[in-house]
C-alpha positions in Angstrom: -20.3 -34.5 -13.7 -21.3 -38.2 -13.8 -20.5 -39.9 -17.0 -22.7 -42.8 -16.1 -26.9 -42.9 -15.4 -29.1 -45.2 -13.8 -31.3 -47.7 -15.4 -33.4 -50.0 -13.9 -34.6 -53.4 -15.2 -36.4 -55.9 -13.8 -35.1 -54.4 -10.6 -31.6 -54.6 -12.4 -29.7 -51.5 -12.2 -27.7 -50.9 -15.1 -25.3 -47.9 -16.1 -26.4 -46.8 -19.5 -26.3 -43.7 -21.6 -29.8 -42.4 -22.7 -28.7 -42.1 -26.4 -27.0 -45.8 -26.5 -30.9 -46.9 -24.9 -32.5 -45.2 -27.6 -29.7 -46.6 -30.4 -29.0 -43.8 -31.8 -26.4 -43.9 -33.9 -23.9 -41.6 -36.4 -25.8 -39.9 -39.6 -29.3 -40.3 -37.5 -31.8 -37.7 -38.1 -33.8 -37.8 -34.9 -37.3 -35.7 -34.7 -38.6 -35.3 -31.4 -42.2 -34.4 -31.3 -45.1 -34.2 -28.5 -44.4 -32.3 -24.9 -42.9 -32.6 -21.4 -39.1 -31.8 -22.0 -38.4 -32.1 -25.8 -35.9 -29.4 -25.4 -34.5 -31.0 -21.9 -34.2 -34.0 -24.0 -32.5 -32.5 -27.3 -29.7 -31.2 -25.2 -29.0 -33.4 -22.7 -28.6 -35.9 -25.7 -26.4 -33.1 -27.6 -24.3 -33.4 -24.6 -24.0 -37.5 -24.3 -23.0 -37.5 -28.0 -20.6 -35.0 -27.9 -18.4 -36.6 -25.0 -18.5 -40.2 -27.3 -17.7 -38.2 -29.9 -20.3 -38.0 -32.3 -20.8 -34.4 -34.0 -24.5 -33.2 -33.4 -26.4 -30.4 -35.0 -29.2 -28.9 -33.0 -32.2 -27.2 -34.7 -35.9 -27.1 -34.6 -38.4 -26.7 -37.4 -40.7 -24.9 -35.6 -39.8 -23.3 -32.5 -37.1 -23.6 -29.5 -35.7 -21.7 -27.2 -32.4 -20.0 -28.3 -29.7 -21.8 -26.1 -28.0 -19.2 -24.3 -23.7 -19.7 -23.8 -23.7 -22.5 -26.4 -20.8 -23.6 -26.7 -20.8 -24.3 -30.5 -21.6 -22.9 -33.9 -24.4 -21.0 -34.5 -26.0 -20.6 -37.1 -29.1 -18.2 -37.8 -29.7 -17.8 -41.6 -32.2 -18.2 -44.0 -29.3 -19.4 -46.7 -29.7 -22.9 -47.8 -26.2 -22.9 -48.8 -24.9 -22.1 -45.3 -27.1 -24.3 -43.5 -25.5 -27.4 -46.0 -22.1 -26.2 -45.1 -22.7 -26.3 -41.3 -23.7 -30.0 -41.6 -20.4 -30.7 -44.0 -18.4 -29.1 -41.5 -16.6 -31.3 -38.8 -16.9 -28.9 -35.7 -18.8 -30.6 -32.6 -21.7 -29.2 -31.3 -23.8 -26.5 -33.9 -26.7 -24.8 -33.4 -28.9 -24.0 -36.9 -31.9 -21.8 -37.3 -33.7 -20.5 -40.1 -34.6 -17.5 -38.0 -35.1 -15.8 -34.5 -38.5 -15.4 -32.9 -40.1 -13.1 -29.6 -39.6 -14.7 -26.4 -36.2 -15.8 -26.8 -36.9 -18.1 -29.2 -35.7 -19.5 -32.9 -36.0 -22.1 -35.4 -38.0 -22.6 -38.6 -35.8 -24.7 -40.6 -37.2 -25.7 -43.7 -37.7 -30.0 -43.9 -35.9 -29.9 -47.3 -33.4 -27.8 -45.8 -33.0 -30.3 -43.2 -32.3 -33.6 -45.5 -30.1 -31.5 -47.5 -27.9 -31.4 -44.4 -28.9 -34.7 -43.2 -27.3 -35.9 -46.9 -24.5 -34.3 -46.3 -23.6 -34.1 -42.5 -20.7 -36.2 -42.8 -22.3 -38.7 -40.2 -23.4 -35.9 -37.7 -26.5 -36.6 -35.5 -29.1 -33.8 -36.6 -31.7 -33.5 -33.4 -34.6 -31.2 -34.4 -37.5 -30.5 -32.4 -40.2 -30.6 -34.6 -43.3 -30.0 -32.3 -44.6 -27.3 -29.8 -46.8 -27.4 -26.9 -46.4 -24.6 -24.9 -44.5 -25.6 -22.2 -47.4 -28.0 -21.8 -47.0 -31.9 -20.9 -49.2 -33.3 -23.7 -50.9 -31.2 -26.8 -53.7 -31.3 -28.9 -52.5 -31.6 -32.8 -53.8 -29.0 -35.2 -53.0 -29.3 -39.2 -49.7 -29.3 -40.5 -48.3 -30.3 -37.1 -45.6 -31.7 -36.3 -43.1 -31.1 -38.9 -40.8 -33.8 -39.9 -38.2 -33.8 -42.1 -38.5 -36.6 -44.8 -35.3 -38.1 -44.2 -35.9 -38.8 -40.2 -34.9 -41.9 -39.4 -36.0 -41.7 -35.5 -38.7 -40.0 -34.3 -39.0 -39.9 -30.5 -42.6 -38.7 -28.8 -42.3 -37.6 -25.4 -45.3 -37.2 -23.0 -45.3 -35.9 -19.0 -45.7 -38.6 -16.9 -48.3 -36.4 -14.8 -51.2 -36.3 -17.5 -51.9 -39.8 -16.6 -55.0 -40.2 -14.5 -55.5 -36.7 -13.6 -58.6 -34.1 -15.1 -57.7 -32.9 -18.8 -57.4 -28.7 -18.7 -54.9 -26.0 -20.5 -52.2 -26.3 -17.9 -51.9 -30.1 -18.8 -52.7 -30.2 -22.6 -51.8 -27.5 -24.9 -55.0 -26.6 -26.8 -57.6 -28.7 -24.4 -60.7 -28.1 -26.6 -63.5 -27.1 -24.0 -65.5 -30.7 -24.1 -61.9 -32.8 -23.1 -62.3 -29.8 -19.6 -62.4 -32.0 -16.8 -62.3 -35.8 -18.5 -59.8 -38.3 -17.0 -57.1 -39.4 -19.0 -57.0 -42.8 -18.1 -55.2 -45.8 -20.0 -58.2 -46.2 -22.7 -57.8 -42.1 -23.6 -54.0 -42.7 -23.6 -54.1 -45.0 -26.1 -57.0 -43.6 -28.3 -54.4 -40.0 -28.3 -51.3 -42.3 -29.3 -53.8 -44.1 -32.3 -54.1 -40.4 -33.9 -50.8 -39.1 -33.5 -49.3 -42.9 -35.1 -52.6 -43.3 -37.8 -52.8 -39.3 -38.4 -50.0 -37.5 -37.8 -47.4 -39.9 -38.8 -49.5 -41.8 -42.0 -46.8 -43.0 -44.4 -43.9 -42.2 -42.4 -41.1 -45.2 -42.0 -39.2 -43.7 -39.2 -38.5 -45.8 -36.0 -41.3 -44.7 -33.8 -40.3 -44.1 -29.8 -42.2 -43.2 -26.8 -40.1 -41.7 -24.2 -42.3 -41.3 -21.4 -40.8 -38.4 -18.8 -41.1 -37.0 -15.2 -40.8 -40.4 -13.9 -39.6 -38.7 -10.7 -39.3 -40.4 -7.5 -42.6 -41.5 -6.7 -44.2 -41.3 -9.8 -42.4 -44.6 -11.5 -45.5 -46.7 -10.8 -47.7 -43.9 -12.9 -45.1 -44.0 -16.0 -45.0 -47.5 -15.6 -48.9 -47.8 -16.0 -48.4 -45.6 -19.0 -46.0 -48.0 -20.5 -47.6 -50.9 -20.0 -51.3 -49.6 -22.0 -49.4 -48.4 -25.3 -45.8 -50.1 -25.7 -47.5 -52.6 -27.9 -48.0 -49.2 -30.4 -44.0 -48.6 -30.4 -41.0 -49.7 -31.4 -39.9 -49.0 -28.4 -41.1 -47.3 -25.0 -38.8 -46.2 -22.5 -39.9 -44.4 -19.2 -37.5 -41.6 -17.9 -36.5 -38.8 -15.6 -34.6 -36.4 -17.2 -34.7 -34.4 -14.6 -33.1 -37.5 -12.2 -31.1 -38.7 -15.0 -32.8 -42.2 -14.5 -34.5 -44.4 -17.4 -36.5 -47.4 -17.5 -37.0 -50.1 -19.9 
């Protein structure tokens, strides 16, 4: 397995890791919100931490799918107390979920339940996906969505790469109310969608705000890069990507 992955700047190829790119660092609580590989993202950044050395704790407070042959603790309960000592504990990789859910699926972890680890997780990296899409690249937001733990200090919004320029419709946006059927999501509708979710979905929340643009694939870099270019202004920082290729771009 490589221990290195591209990244290209200014033409520059560079050998970074994703998480160093993103800075994240020990004792980060990292929310990761939106669509298009939220869960590819969460554990291929589990993985990069662990081999530097860095103890992460992987949990969601909605909904994930239950990661099959982890190799770490896990943790399903519903007992505050259990969930704090998981994050006190000094044990690698560890899997924590409130409960189990159909389709192969858990998670419901309770924000405050969440800081109380983040308090006390002895410099652990907590990843949580807090947002669902349905598999979708993008999503319409509905109340009370996404879920984000006070305490976050990154929050990381990914969206699919292939949304841009092509007809809005249920297999691209999770929710697609029936008057979006059909429009164009060009540049201008990219950044009115990244207004809301920054002004209404995040109002009054002081975590560092990324945009991790995905499924730059090989010959699609020019359409992430379009992406980039309309709303990186709105970011902290906006990074396009390939997890699939294990290639970024900044």
């Amino acid at each position: 397995m490589r221990v290195f992955f591209t990244v290209i700047k200014y033409g520059i190829i560079k050998n970074m890791k994703l998480y160093r790119l993103l800075g994240i660092e020990k004792n980060d609580l990292i929310s990761v919100t939106g669509g298009g590989g939220k869960t590819t993202l969460i554990f291929m950044l589990c993985g990069e931490l662990e081999k530097a050395g860095t103890e992460t704790i992987i949990t969601s407070t909605t909904r994930m799918y239950y990661p099959a042959g982890f190799p770490g603790e896990v943790l399903i309960s519903e007992d505050r107390r259990e969930a704090v000592r998981l994050a006190a504990d000094r044990r690698g990789a560890r899997f924590y979920a409130a409960r189990r859910y159909p389709q192969g699926k858990a998670g419901g972890a309770e924000c405050s339940v969440l800081d109380e680890m983040h308090r006390a997780g002895a410099g652990a990296v907590i990843l949580n996906e807090a947002d669902g899409a349905a598999g979708r690249p993008y999503k319409f937001y509905r109340n009370g969505e996404p879920v984000i733990p006070e305490t976050t200090t990154k929050i990381i919004h990914v969206i699919g790469s292939e949304t841009f320029g092509s007809a809005m419709s249920g297999e691209m946006f999770h929710r697609c109310p029936a008057e979006y059927d059909g429009r164009i999501f060009d540049a201008g509708m990219l950044r009115n969608f990244m207004e809301y979710y920054l002004t209404e979905k995040l109002a009054g929340c002081g975590a560092e705000k990324i945009l991790l643009i995905n499924k730059a694939d090989s010959g699609r870099e020019e359409k992430a890069e379009l992406m980039k270019s309309a709303v990186s202004d709105m970011f902290d920082k906006c990074i396009t990507a390939s997890l699939k290729e294990e290639r970024w771009y900044i």
